[in-house]
Phi, psi and omega in degrees: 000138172231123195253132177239157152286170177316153173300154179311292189321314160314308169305323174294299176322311192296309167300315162321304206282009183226156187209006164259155166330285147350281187313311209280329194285323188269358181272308215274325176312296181290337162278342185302317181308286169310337168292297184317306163300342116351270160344292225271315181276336177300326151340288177316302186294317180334289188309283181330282166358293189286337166328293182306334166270316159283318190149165176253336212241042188250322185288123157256132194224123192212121174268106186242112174275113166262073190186205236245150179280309179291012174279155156325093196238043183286359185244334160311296176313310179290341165303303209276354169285342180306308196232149189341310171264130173188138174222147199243144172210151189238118186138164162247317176321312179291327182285309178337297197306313184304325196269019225352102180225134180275000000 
């Protein structure tokens, strides 16, 4: 899958409209956001799609988290939630354990 950002010109618009230090802090906030929601259903419709196109109950969606266990993985768990077979894991140590591989 592959995602890119917004075009430039958005950002440029976004920096114009504010003209204190503050004001700027808080459009890259609310934009950060909105990419992130953006990101997260294109994921998401990605995922769906291919159910729909193949079977939902044909797509096996099996997901990996590579990082610190208290991070944030919520758009990995909601991909692999999407469709009925599905697995979510945060690590290589939990795939390791499940296959017994030392």
């Amino acid at each position: 899958m592959l995602l890119s950002p917004p075009a430039p010109d958005t950002l440029l618009t976004a920096f114009q409209s504010e003209v204190s230090y503050s004001g700027l802090r808080c459009v890259l906030l609310r934009f950060r956001l909105e990419v992130h929601r953006a990101v997260h259903k294109a994921c998401l419709d990605k995922i769906k799609h291919m159910g729909d196109l193949l079977g939902r109950d044909r797509v096996f969606v099996g997901t990996v988290a590579f990082g610190p266990p208290d991070e944030n993985y919520q758009v990995l768990q909601d991909m692999s939630g999407i469709l009925p077979k599905n697995s979510f894991q945060v690590g290589l140590t939990s795939i390791l354990t499940r296959s017994g591989a030392k």
